[in-house]
mmJSON file of the N, C-alpha and C atoms, coordinates in Angstrom:
{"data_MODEL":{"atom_site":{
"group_PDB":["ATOM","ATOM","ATOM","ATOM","ATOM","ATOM","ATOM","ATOM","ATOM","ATOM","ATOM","ATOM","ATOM","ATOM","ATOM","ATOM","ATOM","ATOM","ATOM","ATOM","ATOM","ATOM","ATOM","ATOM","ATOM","ATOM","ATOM","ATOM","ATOM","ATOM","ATOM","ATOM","ATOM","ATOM","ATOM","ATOM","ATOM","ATOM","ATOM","ATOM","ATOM","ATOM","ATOM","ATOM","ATOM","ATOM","ATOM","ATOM","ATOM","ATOM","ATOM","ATOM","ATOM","ATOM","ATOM","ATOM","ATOM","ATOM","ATOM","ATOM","ATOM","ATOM","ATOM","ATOM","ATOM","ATOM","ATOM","ATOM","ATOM","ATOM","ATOM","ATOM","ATOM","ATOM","ATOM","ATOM","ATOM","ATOM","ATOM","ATOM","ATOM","ATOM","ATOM","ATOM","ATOM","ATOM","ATOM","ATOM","ATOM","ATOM","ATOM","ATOM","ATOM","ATOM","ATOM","ATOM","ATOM","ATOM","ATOM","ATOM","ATOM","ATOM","ATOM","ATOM","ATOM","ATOM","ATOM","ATOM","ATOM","ATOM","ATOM","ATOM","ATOM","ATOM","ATOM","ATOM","ATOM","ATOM","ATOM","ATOM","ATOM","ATOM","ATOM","ATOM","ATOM","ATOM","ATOM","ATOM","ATOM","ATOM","ATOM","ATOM","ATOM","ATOM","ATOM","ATOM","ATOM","ATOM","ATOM","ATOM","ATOM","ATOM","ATOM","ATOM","ATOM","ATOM","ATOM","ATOM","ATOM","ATOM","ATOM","ATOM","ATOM","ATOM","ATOM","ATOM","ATOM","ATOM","ATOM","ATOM","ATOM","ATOM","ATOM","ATOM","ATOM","ATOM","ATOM","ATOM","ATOM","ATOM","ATOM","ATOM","ATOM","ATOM","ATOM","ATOM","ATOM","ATOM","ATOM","ATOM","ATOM","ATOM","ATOM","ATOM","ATOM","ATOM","ATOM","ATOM","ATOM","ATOM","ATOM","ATOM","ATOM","ATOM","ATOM","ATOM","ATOM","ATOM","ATOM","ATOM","ATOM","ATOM","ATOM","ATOM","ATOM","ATOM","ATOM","ATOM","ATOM","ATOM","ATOM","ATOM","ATOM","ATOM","ATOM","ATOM","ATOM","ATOM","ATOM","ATOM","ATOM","ATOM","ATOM","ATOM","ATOM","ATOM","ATOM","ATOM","ATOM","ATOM","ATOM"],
"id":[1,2,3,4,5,6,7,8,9,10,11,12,13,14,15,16,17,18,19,20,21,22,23,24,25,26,27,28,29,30,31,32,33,34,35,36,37,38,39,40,41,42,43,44,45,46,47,48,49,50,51,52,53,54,55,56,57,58,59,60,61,62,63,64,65,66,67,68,69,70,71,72,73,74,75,76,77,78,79,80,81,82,83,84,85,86,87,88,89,90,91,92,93,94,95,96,97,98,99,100,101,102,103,104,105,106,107,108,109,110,111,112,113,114,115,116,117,118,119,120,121,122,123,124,125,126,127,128,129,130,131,132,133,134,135,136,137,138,139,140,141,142,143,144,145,146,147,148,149,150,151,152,153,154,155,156,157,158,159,160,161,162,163,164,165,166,167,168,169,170,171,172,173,174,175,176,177,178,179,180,181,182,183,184,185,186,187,188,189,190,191,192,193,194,195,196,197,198,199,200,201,202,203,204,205,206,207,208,209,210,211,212,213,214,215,216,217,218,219,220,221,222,223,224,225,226,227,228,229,230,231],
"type_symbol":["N","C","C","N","C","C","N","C","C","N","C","C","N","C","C","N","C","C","N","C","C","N","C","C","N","C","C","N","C","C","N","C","C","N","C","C","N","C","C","N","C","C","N","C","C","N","C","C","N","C","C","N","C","C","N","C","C","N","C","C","N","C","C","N","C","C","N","C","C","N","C","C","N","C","C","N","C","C","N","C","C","N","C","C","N","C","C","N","C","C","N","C","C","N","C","C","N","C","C","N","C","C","N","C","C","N","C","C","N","C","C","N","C","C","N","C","C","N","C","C","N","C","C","N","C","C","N","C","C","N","C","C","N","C","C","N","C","C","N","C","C","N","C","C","N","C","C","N","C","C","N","C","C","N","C","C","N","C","C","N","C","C","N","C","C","N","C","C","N","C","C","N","C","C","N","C","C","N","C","C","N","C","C","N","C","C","N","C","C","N","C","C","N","C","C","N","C","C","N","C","C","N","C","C","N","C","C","N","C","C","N","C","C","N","C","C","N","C","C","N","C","C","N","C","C","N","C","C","N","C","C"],
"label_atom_id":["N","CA","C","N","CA","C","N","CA","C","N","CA","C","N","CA","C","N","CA","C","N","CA","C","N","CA","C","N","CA","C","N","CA","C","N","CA","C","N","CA","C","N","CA","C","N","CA","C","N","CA","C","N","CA","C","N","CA","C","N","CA","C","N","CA","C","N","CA","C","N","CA","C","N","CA","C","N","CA","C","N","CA","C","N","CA","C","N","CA","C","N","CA","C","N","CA","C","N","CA","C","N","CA","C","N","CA","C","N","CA","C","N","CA","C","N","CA","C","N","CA","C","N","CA","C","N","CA","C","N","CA","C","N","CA","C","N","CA","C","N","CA","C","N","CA","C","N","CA","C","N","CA","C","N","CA","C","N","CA","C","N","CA","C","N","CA","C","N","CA","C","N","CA","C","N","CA","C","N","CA","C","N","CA","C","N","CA","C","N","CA","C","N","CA","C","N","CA","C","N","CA","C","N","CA","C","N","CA","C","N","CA","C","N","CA","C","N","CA","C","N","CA","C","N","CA","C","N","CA","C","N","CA","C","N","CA","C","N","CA","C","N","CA","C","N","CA","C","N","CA","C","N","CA","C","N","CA","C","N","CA","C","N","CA","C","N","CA","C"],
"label_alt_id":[null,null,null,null,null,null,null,null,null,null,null,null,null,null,null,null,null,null,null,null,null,null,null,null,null,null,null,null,null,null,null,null,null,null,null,null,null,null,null,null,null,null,null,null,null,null,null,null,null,null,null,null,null,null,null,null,null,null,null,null,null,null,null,null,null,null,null,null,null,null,null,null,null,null,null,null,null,null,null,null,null,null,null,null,null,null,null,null,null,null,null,null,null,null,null,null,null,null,null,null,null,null,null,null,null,null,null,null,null,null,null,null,null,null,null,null,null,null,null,null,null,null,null,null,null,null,null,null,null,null,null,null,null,null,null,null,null,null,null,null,null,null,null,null,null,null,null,null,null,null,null,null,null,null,null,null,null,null,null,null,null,null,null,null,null,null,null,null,null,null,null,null,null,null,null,null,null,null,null,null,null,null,null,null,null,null,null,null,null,null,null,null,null,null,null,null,null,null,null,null,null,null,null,null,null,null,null,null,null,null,null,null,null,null,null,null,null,null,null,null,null,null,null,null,null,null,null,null,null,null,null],
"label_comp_id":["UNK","UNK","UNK","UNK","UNK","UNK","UNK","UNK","UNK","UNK","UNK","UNK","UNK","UNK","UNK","UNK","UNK","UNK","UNK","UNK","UNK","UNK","UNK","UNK","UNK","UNK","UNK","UNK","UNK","UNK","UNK","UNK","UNK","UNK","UNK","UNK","UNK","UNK","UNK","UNK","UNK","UNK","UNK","UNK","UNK","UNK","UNK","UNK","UNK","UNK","UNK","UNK","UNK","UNK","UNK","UNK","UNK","UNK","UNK","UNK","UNK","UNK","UNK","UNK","UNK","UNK","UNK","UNK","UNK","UNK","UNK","UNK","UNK","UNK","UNK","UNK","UNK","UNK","UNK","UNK","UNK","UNK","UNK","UNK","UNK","UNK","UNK","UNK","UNK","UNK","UNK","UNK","UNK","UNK","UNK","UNK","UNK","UNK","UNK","UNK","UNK","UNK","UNK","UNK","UNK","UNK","UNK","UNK","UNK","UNK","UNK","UNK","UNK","UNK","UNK","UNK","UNK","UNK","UNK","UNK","UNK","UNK","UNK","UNK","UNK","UNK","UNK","UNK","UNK","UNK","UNK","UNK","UNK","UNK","UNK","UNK","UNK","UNK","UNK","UNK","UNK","UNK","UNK","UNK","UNK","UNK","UNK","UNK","UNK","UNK","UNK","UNK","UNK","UNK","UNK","UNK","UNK","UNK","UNK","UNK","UNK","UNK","UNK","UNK","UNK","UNK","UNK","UNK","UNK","UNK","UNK","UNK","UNK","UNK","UNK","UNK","UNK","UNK","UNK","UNK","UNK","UNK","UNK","UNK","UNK","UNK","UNK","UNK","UNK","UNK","UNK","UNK","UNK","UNK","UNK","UNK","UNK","UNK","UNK","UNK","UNK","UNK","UNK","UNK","UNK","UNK","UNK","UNK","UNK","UNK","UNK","UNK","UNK","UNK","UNK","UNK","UNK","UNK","UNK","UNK","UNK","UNK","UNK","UNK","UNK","UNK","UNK","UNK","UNK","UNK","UNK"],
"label_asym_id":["A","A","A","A","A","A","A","A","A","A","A","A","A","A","A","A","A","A","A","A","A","A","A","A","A","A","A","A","A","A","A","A","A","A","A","A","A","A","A","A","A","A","A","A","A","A","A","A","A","A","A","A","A","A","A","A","A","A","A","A","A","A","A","A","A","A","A","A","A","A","A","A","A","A","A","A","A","A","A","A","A","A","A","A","A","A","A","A","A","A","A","A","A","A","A","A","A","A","A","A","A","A","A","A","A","A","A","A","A","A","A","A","A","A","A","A","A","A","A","A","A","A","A","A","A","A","A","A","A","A","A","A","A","A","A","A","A","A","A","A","A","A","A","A","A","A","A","A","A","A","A","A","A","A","A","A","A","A","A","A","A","A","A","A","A","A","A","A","A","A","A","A","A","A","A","A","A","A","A","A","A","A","A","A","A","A","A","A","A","A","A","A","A","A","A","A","A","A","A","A","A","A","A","A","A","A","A","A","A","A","A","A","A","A","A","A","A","A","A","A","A","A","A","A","A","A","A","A","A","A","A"],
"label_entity_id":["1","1","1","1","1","1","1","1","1","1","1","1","1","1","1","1","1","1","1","1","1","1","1","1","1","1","1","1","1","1","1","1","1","1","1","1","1","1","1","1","1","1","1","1","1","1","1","1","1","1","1","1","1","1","1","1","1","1","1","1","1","1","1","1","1","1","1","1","1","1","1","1","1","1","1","1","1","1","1","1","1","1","1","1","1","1","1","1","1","1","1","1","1","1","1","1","1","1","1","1","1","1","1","1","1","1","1","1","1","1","1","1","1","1","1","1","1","1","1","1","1","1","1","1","1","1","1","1","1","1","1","1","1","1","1","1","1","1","1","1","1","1","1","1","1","1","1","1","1","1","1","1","1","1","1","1","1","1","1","1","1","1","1","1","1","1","1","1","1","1","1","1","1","1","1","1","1","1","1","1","1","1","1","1","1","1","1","1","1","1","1","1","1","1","1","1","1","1","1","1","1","1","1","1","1","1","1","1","1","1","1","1","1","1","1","1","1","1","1","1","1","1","1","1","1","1","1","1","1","1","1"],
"label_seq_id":[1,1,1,2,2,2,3,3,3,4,4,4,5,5,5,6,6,6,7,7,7,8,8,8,9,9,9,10,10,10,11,11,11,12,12,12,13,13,13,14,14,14,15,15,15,16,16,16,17,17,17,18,18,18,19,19,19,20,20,20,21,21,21,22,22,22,23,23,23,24,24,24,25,25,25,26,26,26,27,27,27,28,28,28,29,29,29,30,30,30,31,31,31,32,32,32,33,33,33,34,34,34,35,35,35,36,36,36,37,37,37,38,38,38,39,39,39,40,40,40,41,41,41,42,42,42,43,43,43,44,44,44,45,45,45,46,46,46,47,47,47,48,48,48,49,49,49,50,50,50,51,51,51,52,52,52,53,53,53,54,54,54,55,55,55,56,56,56,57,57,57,58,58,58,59,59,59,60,60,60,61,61,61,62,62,62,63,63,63,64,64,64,65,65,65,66,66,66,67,67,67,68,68,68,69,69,69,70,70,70,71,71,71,72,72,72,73,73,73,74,74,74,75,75,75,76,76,76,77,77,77],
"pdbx_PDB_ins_code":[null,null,null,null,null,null,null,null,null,null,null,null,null,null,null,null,null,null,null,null,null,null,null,null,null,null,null,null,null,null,null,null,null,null,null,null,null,null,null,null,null,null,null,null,null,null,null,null,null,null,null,null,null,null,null,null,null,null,null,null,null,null,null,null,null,null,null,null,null,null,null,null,null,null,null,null,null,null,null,null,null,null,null,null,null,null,null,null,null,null,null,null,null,null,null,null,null,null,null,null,null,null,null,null,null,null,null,null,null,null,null,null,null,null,null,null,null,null,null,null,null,null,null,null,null,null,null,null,null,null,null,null,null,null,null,null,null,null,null,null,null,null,null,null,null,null,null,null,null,null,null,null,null,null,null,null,null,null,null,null,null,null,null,null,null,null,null,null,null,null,null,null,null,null,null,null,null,null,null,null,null,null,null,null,null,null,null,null,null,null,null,null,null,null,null,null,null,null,null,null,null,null,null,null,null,null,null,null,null,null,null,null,null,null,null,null,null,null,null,null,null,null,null,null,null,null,null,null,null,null,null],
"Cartn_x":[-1.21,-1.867,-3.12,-3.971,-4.819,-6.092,-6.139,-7.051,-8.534,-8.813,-9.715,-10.661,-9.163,-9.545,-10.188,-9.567,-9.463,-10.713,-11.042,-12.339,-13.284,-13.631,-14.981,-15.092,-13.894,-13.905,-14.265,-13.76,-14.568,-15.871,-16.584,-17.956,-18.049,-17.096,-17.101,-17.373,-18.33,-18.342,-17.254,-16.953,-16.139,-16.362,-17.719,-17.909,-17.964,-18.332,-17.922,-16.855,-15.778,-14.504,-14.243,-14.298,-14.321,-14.376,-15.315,-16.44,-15.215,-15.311,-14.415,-12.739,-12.187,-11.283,-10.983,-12.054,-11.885,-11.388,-11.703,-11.471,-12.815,-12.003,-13.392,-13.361,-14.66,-14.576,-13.57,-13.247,-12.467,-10.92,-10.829,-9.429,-9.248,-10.565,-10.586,-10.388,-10.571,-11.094,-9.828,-9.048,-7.547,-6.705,-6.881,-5.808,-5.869,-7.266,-7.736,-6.998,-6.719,-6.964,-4.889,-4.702,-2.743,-2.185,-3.354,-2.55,-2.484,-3.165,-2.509,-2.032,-1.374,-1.359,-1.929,-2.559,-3.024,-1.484,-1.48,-0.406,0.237,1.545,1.735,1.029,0.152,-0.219,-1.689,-2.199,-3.408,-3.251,-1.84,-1.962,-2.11,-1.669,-2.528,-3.724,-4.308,-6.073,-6.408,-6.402,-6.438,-6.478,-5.466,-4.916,-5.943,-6.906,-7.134,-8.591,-9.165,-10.721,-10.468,-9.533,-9.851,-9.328,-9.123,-8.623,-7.314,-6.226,-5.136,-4.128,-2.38,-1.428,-1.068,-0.313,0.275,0.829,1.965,1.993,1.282,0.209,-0.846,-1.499,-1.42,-1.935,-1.146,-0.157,0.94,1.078,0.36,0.591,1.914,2.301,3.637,3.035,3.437,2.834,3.644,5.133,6.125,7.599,8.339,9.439,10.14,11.356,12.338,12.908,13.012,14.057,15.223,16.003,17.316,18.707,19.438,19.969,21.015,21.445,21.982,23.568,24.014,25.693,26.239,27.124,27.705,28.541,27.985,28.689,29.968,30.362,31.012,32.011,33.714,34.826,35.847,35.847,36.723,35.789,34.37,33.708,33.242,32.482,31.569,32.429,32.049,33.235,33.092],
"Cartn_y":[-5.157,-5.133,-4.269,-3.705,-3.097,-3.569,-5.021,-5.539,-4.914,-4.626,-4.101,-2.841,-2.072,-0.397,-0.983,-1.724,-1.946,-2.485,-3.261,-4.342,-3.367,-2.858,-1.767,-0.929,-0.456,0.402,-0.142,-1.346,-2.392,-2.723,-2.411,-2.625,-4.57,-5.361,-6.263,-6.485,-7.445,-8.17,-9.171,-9.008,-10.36,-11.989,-11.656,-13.024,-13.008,-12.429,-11.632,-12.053,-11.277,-11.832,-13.287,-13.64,-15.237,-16.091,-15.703,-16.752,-16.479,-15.21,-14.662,-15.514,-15.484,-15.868,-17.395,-17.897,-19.552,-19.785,-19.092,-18.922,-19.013,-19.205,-19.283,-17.801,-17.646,-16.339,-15.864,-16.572,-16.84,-16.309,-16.758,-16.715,-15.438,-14.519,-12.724,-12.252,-12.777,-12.001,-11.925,-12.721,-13.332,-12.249,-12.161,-11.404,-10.019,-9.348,-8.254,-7.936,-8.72,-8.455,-8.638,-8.785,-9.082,-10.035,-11.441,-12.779,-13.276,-13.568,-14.836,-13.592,-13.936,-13.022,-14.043,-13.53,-14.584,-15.055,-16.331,-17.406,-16.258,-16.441,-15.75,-15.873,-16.865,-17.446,-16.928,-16.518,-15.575,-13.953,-13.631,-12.153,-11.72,-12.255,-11.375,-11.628,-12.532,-12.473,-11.436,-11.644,-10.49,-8.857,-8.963,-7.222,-7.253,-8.091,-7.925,-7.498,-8.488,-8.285,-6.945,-6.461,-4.949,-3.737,-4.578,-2.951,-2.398,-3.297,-2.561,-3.462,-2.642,-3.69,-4.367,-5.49,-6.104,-4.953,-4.295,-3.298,-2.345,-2.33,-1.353,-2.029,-3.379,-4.496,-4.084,-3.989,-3.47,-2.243,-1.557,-0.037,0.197,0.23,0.722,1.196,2.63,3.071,3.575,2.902,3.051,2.396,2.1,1.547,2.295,1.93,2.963,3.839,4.571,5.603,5.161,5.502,4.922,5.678,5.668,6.201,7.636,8.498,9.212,9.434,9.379,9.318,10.441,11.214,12.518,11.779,12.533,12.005,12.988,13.932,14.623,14.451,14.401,13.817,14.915,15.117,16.041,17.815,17.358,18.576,19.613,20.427,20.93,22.193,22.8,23.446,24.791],
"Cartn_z":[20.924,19.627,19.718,18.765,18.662,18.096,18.13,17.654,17.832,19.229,19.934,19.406,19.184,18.202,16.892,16.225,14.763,14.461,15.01,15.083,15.067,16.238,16.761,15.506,14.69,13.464,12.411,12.155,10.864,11.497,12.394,12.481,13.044,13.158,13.472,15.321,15.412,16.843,17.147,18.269,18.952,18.025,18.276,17.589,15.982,15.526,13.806,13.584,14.372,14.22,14.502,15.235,15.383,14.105,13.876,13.177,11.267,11.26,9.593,10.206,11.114,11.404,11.375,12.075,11.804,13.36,14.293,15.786,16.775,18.316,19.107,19.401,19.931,20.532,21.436,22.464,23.489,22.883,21.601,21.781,21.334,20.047,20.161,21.508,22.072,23.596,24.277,24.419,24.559,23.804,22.545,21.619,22.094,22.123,22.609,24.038,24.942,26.47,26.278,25.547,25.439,25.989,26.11,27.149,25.945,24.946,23.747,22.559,21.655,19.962,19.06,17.523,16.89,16.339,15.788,14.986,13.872,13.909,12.263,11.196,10.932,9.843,9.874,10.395,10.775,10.527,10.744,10.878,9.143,8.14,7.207,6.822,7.166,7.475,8.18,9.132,10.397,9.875,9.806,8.802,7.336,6.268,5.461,6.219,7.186,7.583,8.295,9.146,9.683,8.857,7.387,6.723,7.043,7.579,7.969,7.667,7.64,7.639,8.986,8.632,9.603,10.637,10.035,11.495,12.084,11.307,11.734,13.106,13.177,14.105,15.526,15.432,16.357,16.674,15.636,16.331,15.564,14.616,14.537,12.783,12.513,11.585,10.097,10.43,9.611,9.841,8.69,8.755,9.624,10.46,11.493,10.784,11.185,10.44,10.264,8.93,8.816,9.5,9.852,10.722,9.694,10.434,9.179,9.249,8.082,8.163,7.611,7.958,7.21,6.044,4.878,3.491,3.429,4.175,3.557,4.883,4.202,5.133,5.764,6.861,7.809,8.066,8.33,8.678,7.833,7.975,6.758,6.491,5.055,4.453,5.028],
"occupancy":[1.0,1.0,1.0,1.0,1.0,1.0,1.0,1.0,1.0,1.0,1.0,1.0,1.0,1.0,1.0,1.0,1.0,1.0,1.0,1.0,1.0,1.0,1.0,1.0,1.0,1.0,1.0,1.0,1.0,1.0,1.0,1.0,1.0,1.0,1.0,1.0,1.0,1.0,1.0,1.0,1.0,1.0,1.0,1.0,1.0,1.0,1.0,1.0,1.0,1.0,1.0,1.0,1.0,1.0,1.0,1.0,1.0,1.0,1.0,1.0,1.0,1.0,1.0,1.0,1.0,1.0,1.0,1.0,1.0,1.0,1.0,1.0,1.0,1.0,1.0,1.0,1.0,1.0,1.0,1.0,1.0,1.0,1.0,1.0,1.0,1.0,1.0,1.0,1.0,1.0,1.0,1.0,1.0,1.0,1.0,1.0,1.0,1.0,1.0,1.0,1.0,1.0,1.0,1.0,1.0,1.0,1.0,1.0,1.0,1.0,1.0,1.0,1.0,1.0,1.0,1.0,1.0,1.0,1.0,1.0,1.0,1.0,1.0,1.0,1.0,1.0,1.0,1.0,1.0,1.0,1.0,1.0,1.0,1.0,1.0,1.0,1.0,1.0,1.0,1.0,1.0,1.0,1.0,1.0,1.0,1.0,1.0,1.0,1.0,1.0,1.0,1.0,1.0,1.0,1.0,1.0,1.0,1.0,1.0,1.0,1.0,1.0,1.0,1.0,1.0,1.0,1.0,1.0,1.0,1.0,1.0,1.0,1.0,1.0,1.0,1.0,1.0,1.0,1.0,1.0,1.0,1.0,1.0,1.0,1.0,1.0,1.0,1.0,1.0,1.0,1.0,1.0,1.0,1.0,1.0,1.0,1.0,1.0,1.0,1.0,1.0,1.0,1.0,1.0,1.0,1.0,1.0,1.0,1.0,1.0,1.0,1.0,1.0,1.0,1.0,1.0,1.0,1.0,1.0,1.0,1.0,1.0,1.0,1.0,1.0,1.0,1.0,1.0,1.0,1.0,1.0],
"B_iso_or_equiv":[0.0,0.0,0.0,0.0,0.0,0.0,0.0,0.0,0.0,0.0,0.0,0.0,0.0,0.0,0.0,0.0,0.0,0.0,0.0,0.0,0.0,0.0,0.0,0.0,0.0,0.0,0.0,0.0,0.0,0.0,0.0,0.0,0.0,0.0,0.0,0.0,0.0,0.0,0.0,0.0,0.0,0.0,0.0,0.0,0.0,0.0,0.0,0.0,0.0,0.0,0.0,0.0,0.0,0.0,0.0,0.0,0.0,0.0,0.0,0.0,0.0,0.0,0.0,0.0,0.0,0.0,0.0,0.0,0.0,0.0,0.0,0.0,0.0,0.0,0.0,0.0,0.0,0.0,0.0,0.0,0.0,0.0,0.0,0.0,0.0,0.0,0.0,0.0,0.0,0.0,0.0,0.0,0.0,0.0,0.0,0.0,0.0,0.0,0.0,0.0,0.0,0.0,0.0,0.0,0.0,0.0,0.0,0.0,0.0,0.0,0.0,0.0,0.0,0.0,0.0,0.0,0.0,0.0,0.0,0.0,0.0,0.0,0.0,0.0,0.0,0.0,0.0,0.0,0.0,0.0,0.0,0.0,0.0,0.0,0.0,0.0,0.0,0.0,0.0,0.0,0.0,0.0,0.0,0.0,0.0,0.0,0.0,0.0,0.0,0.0,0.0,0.0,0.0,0.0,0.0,0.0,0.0,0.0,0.0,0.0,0.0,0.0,0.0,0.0,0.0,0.0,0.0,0.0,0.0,0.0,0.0,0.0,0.0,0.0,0.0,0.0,0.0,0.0,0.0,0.0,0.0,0.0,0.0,0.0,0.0,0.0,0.0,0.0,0.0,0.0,0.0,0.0,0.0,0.0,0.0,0.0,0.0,0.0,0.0,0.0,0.0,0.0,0.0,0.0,0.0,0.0,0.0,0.0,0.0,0.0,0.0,0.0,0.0,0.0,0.0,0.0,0.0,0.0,0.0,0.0,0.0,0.0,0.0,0.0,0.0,0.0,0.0,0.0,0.0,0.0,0.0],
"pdbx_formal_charge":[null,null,null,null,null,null,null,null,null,null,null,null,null,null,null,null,null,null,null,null,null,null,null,null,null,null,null,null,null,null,null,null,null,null,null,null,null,null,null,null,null,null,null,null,null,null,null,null,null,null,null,null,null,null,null,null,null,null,null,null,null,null,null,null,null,null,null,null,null,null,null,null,null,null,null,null,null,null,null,null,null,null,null,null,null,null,null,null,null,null,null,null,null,null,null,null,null,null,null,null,null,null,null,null,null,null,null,null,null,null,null,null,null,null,null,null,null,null,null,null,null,null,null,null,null,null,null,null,null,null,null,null,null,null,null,null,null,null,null,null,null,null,null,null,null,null,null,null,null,null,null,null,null,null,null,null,null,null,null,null,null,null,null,null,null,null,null,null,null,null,null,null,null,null,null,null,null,null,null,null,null,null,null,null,null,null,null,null,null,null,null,null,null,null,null,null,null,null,null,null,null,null,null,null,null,null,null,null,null,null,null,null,null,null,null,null,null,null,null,null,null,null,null,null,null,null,null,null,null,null,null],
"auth_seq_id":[1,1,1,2,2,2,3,3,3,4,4,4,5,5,5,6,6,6,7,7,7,8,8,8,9,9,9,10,10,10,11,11,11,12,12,12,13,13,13,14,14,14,15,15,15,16,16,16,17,17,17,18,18,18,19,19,19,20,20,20,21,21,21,22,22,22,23,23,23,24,24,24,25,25,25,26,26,26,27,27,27,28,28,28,29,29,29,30,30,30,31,31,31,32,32,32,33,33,33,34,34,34,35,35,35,36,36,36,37,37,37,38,38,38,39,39,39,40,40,40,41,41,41,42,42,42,43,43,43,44,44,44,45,45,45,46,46,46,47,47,47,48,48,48,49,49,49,50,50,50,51,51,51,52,52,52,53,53,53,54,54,54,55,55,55,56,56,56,57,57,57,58,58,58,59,59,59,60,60,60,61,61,61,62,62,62,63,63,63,64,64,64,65,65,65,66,66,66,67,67,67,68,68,68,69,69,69,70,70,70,71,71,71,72,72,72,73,73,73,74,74,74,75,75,75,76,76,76,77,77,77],
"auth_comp_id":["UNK","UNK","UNK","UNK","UNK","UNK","UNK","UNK","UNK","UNK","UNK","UNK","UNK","UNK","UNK","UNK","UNK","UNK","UNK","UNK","UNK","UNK","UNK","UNK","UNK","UNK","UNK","UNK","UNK","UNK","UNK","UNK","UNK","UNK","UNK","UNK","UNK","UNK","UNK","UNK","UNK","UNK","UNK","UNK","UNK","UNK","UNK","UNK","UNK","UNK","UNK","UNK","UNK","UNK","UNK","UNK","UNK","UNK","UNK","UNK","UNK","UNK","UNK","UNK","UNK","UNK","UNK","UNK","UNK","UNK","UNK","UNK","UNK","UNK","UNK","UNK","UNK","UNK","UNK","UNK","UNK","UNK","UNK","UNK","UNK","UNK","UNK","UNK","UNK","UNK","UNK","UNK","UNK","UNK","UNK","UNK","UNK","UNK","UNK","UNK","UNK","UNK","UNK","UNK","UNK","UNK","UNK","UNK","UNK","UNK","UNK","UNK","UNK","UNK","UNK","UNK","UNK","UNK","UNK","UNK","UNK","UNK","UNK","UNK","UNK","UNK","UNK","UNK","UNK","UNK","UNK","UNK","UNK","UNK","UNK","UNK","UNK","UNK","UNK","UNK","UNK","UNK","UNK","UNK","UNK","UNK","UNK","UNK","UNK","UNK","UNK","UNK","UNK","UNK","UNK","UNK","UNK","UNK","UNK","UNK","UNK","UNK","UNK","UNK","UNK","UNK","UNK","UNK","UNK","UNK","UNK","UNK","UNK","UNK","UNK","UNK","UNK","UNK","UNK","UNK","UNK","UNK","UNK","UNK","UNK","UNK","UNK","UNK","UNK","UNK","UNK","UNK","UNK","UNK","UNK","UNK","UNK","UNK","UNK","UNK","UNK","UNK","UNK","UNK","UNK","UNK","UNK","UNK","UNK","UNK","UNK","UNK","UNK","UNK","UNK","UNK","UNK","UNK","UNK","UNK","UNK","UNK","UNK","UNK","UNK","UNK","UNK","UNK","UNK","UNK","UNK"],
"auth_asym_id":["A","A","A","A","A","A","A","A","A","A","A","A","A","A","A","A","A","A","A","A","A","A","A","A","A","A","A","A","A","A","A","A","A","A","A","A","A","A","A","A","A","A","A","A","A","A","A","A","A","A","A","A","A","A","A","A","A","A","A","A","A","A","A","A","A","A","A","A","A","A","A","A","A","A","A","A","A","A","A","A","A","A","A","A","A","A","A","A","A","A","A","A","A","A","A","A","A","A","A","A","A","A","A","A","A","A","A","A","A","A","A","A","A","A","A","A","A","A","A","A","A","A","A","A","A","A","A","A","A","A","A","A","A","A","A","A","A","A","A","A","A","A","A","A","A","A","A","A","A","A","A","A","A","A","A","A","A","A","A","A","A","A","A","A","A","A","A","A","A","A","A","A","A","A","A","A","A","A","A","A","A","A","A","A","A","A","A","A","A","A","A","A","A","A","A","A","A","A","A","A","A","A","A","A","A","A","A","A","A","A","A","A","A","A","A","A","A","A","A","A","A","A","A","A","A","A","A","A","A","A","A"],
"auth_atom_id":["N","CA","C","N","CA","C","N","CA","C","N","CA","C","N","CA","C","N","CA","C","N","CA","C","N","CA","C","N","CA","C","N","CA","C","N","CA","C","N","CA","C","N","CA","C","N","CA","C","N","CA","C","N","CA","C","N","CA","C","N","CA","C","N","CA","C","N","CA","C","N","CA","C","N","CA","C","N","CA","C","N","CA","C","N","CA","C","N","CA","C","N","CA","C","N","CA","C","N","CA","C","N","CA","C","N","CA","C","N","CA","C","N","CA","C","N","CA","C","N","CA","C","N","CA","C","N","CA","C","N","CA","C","N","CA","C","N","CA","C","N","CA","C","N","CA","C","N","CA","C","N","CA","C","N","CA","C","N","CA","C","N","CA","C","N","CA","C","N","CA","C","N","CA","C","N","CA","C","N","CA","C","N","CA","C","N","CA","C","N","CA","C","N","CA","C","N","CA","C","N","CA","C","N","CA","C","N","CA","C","N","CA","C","N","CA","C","N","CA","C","N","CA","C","N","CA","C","N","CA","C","N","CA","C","N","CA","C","N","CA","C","N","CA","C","N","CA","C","N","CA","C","N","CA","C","N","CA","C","N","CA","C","N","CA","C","N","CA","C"],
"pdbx_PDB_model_num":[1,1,1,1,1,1,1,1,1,1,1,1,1,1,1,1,1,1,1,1,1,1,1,1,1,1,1,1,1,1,1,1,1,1,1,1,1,1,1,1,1,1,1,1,1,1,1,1,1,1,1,1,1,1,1,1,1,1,1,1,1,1,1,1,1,1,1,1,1,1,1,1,1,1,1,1,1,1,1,1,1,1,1,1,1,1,1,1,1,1,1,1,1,1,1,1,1,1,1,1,1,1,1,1,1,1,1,1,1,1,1,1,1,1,1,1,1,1,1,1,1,1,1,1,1,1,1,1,1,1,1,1,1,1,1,1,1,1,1,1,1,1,1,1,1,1,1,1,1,1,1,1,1,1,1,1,1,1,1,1,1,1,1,1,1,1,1,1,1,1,1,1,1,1,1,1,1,1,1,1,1,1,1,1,1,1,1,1,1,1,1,1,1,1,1,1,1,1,1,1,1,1,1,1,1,1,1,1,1,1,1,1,1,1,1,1,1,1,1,1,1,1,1,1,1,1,1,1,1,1,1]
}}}
């Protein structure tokens, strides 16, 4: 997760975050370092206080690409 990046950019402290979160410090510090993740039920809090989406949290900056199928049957004309 990128909590780490995201945070330092919203201008928030460890404990900033904590405190807007309803968390100990300990457990930012945790999310940050990749031994705990916050609860599902946290992550769109999370994503609203750093300004970002849920997958922005993850690092992932778009839906997958959909895969592509030839519409046209027995090879191109």
């Amino acid at each position: 997760m990128r909590i780490r990046e995201l945070r330092e950019a919203a201008g928030f402290s460890q404990m900033d975050l904590a405190r807007q979160m309803g968390v100990s410090g300990p457990s930012v510090i945790q999310w940050e370092k990749g031994r705990t993740l916050p609860t599902a039920d946290k992550l769109p809090r999370l994503a609203d206080l750093l300004g970002c989406s849920i997958d922005a949290l993850y690092g992932r900056t778009g839906p997958p690409a959909a895969p592509t199928t030839s519409t046209q049957e027995g090879g191109h004309p």
